[in-house]
Structures are given as structure tokens and as C-alpha cells.
MIGUPA-523660 format. One record per residue (C-alpha): x, y, z; chain; residue number from 1; residue in three letters. Coordinates in steps of 0.2 Angstrom, whole numbers, plus 5000, padded with zeros to 4 digits. Each point is the difference from the previous one (the first is absolute). Example, Ala and Ser with C-alpha at 12.3 -4.5 7.8 and 13.67 -1.06 7.14 Angstrom:
<pts>
+------+------+------+-------+-----+-----+
!    u !    v !    w ! chain !   n ! res !
+------+------+------+-------+-----+-----+
! 5062 ! 4978 ! 5039 !     A !   1 ! ALA !
! 5006 ! 5017 ! 4997 !     A !   2 ! SER !
+------+------+------+-------+-----+-----+
</pts>
This chain:
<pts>
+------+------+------+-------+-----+-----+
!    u !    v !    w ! chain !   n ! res !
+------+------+------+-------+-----+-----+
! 5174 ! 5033 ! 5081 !     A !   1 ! UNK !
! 5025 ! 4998 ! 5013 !     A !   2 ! UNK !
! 5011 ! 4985 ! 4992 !     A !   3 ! UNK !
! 5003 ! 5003 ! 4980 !     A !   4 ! UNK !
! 5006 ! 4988 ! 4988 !     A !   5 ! UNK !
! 4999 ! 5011 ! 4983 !     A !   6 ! UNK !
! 5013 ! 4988 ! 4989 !     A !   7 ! UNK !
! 4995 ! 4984 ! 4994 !     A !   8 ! UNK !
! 5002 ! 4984 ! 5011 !     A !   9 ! UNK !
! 5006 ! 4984 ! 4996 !     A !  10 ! UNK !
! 4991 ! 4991 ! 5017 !     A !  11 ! UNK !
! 4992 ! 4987 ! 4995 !     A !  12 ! UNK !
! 4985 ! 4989 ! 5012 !     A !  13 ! UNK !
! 4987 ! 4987 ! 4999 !     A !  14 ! UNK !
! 4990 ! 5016 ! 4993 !     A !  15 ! UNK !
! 5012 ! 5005 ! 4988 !     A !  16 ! UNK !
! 5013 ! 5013 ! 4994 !     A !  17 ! UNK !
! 4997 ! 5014 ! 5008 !     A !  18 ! UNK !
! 5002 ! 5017 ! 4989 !     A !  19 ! UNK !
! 4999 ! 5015 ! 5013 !     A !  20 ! UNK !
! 4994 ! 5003 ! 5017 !     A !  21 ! UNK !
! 4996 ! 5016 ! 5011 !     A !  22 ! UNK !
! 4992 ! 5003 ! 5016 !     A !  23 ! UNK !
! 4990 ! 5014 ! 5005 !     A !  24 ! UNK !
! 4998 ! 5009 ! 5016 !     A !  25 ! UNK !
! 4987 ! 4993 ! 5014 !     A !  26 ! UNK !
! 4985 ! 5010 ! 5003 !     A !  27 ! UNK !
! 5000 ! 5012 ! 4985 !     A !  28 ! UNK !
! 4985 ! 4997 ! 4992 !     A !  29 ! UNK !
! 4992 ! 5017 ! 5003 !     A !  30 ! UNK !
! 5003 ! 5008 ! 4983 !     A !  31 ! UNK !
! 5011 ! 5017 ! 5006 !     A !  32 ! UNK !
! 4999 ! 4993 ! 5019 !     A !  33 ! UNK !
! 4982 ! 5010 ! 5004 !     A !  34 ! UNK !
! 4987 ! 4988 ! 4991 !     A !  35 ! UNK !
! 4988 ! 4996 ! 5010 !     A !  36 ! UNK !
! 4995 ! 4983 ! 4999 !     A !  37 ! UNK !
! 4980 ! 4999 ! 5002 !     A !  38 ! UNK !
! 4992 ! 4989 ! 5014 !     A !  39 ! UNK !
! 4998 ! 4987 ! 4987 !     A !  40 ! UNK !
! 5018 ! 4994 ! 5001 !     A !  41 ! UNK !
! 5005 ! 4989 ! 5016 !     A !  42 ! UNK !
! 5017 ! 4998 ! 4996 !     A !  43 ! UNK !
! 5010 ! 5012 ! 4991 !     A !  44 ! UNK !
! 5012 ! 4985 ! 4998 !     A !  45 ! UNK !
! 4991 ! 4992 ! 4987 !     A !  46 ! UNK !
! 5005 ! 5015 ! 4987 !     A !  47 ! UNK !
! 5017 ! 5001 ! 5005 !     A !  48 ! UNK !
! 5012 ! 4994 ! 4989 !     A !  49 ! UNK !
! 5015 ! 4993 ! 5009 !     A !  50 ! UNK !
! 5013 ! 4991 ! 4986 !     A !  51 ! UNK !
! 4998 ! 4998 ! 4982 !     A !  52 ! UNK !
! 5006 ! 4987 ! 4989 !     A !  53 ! UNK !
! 5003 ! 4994 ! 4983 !     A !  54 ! UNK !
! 5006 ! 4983 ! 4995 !     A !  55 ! UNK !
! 5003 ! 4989 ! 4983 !     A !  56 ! UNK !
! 4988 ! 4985 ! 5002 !     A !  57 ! UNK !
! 4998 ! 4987 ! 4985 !     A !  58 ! UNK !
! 5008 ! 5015 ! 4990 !     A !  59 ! UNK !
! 4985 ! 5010 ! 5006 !     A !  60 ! UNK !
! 4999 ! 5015 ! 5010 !     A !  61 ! UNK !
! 4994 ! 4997 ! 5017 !     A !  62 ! UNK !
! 4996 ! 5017 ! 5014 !     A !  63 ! UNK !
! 5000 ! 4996 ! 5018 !     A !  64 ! UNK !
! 4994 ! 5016 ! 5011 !     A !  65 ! UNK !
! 4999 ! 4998 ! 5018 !     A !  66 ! UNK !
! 4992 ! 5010 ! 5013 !     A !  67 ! UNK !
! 4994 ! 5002 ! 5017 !     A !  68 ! UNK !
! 4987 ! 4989 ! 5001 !     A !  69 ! UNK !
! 4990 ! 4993 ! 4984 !     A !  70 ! UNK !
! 4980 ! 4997 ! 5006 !     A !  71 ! UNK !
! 4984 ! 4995 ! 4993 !     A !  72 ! UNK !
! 4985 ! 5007 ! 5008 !     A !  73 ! UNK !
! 4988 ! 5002 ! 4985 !     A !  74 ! UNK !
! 5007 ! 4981 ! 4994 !     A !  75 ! UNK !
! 5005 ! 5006 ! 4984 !     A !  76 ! UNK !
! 5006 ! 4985 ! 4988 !     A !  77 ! UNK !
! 5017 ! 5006 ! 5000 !     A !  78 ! UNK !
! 5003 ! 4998 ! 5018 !     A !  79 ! UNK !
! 5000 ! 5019 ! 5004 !     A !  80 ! UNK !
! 4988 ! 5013 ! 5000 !     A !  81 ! UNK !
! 5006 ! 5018 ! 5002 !     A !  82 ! UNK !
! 5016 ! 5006 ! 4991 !     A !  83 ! UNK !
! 4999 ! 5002 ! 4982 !     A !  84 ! UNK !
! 5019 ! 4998 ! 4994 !     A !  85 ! UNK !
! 5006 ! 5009 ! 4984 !     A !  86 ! UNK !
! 5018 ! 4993 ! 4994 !     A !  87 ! UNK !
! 5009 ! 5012 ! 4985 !     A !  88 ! UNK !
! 5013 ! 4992 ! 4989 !     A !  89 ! UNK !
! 5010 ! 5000 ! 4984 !     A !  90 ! UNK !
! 5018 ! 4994 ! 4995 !     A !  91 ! UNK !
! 5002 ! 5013 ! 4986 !     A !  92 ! UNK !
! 5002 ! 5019 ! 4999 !     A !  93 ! UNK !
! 4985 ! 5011 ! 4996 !     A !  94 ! UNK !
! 4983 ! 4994 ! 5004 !     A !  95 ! UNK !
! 4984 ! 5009 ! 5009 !     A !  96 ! UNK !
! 5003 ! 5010 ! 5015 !     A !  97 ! UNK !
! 4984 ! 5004 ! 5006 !     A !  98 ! UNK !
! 4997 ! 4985 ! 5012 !     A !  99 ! UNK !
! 4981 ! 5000 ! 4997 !     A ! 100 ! UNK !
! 4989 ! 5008 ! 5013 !     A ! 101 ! UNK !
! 5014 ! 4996 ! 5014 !     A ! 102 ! UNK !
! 5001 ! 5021 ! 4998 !     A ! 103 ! UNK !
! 5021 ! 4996 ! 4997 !     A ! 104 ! UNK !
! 5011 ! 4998 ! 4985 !     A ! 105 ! UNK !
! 5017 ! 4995 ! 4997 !     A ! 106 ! UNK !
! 5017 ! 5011 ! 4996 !     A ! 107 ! UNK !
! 4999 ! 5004 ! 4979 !     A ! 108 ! UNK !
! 5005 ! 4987 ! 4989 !     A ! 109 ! UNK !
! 4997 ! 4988 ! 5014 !     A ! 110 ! UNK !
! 4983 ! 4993 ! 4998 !     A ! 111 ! UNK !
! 4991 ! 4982 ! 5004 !     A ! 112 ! UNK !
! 4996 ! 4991 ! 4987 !     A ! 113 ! UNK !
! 4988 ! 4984 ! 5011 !     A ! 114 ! UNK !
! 4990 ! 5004 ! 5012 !     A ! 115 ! UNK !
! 4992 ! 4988 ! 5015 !     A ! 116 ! UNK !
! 4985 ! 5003 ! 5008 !     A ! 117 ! UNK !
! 4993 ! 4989 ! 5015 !     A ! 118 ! UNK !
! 4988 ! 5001 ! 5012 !     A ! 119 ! UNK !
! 4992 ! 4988 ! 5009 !     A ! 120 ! UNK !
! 4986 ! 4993 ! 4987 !     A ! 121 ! UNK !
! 5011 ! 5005 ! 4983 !     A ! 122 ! UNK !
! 5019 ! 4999 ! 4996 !     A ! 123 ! UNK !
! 5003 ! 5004 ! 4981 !     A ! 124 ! UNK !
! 5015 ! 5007 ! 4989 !     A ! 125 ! UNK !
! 5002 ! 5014 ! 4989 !     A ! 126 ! UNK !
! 5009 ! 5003 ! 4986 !     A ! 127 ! UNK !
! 5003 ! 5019 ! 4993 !     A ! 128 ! UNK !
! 4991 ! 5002 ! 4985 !     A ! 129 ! UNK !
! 5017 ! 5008 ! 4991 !     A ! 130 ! UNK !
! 5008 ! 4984 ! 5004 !     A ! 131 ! UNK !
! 5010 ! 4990 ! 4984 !     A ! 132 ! UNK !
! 4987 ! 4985 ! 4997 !     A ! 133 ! UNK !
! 5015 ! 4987 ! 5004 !     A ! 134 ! UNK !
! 4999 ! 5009 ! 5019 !     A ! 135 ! UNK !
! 4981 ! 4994 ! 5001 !     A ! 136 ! UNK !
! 4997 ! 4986 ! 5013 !     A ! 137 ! UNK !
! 4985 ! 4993 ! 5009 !     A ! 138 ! UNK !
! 4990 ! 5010 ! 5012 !     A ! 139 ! UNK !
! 4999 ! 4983 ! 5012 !     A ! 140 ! UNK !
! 5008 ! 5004 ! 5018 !     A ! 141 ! UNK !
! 4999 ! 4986 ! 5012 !     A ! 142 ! UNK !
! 4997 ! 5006 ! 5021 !     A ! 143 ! UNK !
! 5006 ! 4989 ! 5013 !     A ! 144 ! UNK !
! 5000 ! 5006 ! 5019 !     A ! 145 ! UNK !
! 5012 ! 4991 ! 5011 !     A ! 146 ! UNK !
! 5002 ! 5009 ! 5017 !     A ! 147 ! UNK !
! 5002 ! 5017 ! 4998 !     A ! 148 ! UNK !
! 5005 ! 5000 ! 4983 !     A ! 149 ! UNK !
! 4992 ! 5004 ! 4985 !     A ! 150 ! UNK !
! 5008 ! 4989 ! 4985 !     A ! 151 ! UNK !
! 4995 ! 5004 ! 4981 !     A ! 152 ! UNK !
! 5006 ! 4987 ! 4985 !     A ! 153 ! UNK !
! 4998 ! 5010 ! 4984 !     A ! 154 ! UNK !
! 5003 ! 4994 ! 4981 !     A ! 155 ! UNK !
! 5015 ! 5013 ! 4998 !     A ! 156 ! UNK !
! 5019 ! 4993 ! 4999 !     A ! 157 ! UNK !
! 5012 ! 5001 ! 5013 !     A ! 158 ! UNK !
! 5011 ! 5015 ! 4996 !     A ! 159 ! UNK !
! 5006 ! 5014 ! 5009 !     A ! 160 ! UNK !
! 4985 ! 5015 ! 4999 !     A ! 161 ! UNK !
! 5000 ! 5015 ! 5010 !     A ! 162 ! UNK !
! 4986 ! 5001 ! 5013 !     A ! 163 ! UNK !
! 4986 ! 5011 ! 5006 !     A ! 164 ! UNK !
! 4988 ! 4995 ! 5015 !     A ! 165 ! UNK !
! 4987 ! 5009 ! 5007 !     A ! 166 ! UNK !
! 4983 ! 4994 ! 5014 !     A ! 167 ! UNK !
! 4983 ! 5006 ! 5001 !     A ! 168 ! UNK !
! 4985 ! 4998 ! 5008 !     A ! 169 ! UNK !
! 4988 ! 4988 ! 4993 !     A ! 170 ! UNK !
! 4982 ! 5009 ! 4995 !     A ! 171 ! UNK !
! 4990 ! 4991 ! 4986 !     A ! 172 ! UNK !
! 4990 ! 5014 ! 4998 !     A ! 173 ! UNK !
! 5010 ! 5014 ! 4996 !     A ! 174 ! UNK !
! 5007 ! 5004 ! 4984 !     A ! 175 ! UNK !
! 5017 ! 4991 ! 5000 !     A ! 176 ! UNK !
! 4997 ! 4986 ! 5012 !     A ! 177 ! UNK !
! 5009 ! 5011 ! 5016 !     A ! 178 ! UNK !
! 4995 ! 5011 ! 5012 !     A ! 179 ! UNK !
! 4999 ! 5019 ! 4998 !     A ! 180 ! UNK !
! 5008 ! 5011 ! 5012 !     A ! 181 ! UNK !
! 4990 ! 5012 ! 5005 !     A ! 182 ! UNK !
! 5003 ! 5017 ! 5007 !     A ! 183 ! UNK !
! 4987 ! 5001 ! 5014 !     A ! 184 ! UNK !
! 5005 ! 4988 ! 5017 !     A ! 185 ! UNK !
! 4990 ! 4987 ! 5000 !     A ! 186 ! UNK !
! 5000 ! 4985 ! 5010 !     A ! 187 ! UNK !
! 4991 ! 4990 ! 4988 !     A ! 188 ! UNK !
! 5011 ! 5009 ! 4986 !     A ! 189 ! UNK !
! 5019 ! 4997 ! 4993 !     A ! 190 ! UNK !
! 5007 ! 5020 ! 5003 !     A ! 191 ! UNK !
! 5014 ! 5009 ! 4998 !     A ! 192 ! UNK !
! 5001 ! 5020 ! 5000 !     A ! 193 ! UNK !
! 5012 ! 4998 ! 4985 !     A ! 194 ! UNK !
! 4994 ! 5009 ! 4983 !     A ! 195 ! UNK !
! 4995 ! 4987 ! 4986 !     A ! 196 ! UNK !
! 5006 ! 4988 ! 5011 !     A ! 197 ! UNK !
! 5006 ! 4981 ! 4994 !     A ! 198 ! UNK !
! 4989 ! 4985 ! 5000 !     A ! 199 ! UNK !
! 5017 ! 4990 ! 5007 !     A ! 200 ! UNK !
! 5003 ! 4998 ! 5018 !     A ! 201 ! UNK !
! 5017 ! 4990 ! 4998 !     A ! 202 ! UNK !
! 5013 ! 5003 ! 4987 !     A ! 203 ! UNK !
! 5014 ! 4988 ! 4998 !     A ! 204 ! UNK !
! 5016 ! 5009 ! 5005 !     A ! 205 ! UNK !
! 5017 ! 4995 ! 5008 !     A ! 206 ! UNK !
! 4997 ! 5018 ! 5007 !     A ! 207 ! UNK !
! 4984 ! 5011 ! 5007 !     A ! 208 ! UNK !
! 4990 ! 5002 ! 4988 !     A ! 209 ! UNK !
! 4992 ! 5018 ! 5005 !     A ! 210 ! UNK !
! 5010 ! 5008 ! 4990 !     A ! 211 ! UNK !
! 4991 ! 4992 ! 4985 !     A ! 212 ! UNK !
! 4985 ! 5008 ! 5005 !     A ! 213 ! UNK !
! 5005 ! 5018 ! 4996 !     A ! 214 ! UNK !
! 5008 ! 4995 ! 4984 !     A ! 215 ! UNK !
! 4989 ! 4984 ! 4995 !     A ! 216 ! UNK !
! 5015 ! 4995 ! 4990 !     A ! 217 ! UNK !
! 5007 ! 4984 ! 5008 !     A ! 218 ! UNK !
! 5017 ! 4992 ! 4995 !     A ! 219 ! UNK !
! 5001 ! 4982 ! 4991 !     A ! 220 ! UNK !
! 5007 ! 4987 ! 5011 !     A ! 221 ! UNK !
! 5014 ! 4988 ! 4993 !     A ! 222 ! UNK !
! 5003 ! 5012 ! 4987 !     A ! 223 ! UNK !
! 5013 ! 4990 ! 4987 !     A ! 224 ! UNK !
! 5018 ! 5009 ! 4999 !     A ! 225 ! UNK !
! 5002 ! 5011 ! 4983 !     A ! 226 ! UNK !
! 5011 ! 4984 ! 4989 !     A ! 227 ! UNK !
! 5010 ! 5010 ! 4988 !     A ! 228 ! UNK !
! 4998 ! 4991 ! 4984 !     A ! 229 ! UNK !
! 5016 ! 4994 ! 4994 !     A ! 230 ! UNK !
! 4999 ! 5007 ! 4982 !     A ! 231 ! UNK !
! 4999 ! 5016 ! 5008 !     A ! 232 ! UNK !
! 5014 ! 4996 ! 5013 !     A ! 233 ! UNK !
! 5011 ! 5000 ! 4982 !     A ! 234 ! UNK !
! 4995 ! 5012 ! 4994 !     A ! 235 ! UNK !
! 5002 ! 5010 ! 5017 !     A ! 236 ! UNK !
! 5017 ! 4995 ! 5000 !     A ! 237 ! UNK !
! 5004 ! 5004 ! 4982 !     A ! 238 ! UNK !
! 4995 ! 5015 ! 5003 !     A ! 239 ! UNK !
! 5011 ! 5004 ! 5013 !     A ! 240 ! UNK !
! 5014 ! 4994 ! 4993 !     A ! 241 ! UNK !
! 4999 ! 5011 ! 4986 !     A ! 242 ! UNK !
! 4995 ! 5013 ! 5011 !     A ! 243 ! UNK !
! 5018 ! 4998 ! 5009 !     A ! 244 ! UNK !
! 5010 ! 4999 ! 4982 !     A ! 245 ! UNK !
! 4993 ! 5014 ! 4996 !     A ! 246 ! UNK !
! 5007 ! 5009 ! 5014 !     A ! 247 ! UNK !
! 5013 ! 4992 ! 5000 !     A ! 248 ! UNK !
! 5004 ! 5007 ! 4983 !     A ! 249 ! UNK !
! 4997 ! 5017 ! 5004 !     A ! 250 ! UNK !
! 5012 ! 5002 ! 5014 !     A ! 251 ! UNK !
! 5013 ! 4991 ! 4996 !     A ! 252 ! UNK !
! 5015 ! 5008 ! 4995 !     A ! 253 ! UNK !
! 5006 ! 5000 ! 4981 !     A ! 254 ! UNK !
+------+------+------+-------+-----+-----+
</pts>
């Protein structure tokens, strides 16, 4: 997931202002790099996130993820039929850090507070339910396919949030939407001999993602730099300077 832009830009384009953007390695999308994929799946590609990208579009937050190939085989009305895509966000501290049944969370303190969904057939957003009511915006995510891209126009504004992103299998009949990994090699079956293992076969990452598998705790992309408030800069200061008086007082000759 190897080019990262984790500051805020300024570009601006005919699709906007564009807020972050991160690439992720090529051909990574097999969880700890020994899923197996199940006969099912032609082409890995198609759940192999390549670049990830946020923009400010009509003051409205805008995701572009790009990946190896997007295809359509069950002509799902979203233009795409196998990855599920779960995106993880929030521009404030705290929030929830379990990241659903993805089987990850987030560092402490450093939660999501919206959550996208989107398959093929379904594309909604999820506000946490500890969320202050002013926070709460419509659930309405728009799905438009142009080459292998997968771009989603959501309701929330254009502000700098700090990113999650994970990809699934698609399987309507299981629990969650995804496929289970199961323990016992299967052709037919998504596998992998890891314990418990993850639903997600492609974490968004700068960096391999395996080590993310042992921990399930995975880093928050574009995470804002700590701005000293300036009331507390003062007060810092004044601290300091009567720290050094003090000092000063006490070894200074009579």
C-alpha cells in the first residue's frame, strides 16, 4: 500500500482538493501472505487495493480507491462484484477501536468514529452510536466505477480524518457479508492456517501489512500532528520562566 502523502495537500483538480493520498503494495491482498484464495476468484487483482485517495469536492468528502483491476461478473449494480471495502475515519481523538468484525482495532485513544461499507449491491455509512448528535450525517454513499477505480461521494465534510481501509471477500450468506477463512485447504474455500484468522485479505498500509496480523492493531493513516493549544503554550512558558527565576534566585550570590 509504496508512495505516502500523510500531510494535508493543497493540489487542487477538476475533481477537487485533494486531502491525502497513499499507495499500497502490489499483490498483497492475502491477509498475512498465506491465504489462499478459493477457486472462485479469477483474479486476485480485483481485491488489491493499489492507491487511496481523499478529496474536498463541493465541500464534501469524496474517497477514490484504486486497484488492480475492478470487474463485474455477477453484474452487481454498482459496477463491481467481489470486494467488500470497509473505510475507518474520524478527525477527533477517542472514538471506537474495534473496527467491526474486520478482527482489527486501532492504537488507544484512536478510534473511528464513521464507518463505510460497500459491496457490490449495498454502499451505506455508519455513524458510532457515541457520536455528539451534531456529528450525525446521512447514511447516503454514492458508487461510481471508472476504470479500475472505485470512487464513493459521501454526505461528510471535506476535513482532514485519519483513515482505516481494509477488503473482503464478498459472501451474502455468511454472517457479515465476507468470507470466512477457514482452517481446512479447500479449493472451494478462503484458508489460511493462521488462528482466528481475519476476514480482510488487504490492509491499507504504506508498508506490509503482516505484521498486523499478529498484532490486529493497525496504525491510523494521515494521523494529524499533536497542535499545542496556545493557552497552554503560555502557560508552558510561564512556567518555565518562573521555574528559571527560581533558580536563579537560589544560586545567585548575596
Amino acid at each position: 500500500m509504496v508512495f505516502l502523502m500523510l500531510s494535508c495537500a493543497s493540489n487542487v483538480s477538476a475533481a477537487g482538493t485533494v486531502l491525502f493520498s497513499v499507495s499500497d503494495p502490489q499483490g498483497d491482498a492475502l491477509g498475512d501472505g498465506v491465504y489462499a484464495l478459493p477457486s472462485t476468484v479469477k483474479d486476485g487483482s480485483v481485491l488489491d487495493i493499489r492507491t487511496f485517495t481523499a478529496s474536498e469536492v463541493n465541500q464534501k468528502l469524496e474517497l477514490k480507491i484504486s486497484f488492480g483491476s475492478v470487474q463485474n461478473p455477477e453484474r452487481a449494480p454498482n459496477g463491481f462484484s467481489e470486494p467488500v471495502i470497509d473505510v475507518f475515519l474520524n478527525s477527533e481523538r477517542g472514538g471506537i477501536e474495534e473496527f467491526g468484525s474486520t478482527g482489527f482495532h486501532s492504537p488507544p485513544g484512536r478510534g473511528w468514529r464513521y464507518h463505510l461499507r460497500v459491496n457490490g449491491w449495498n454502499a451505506l455509512l455508519e455513524t458510532a452510536k457515541n457520536a455528539p448528535q451534531a456529528a450525525q450525517v446521512s447514511s447516503r454513499v454514492g458508487v461510481v466505477v471508472d476504470g479500475a477505480n472505485i470512487v464513493l461521494t459521501t454526505q461528510l465534510p471535506g476535513d482532514a480524518y485519519r483513515y482505516w481501509a481494509f477488503v473482503s471477500l464478498y459472501d451474502p450468506l455468511s454472517k457479515y457479508g465476507v468470507t470466512e477463512v477457514s482452517s481446512v485447504a479447500s479449493a472451494l474455500r478462503l484458508s489460511s492456517n493462521l488462528q482466528d484468522a481475519p476476514t480482510v485479505l488487504d490492509v491499507l498500509s504504506p508498508t506490509s501489512q503482516v505484521g498486523f496480523y499478529a498484532s490486529r492493531e493497525v496504525p491510523a493513516l494521515n494521523e494529524p500532528k499533536l497542535e499545542l493549544n496556545p493557552l497552554l503554550y503560555s502557560l508552558f512558558a510561564g512556567l518555565a520562566l518562573s521555574l528559571m527565576a527560581t533558580i536563579w534566585g537560589l544560586f545567585r550570590k548575596p
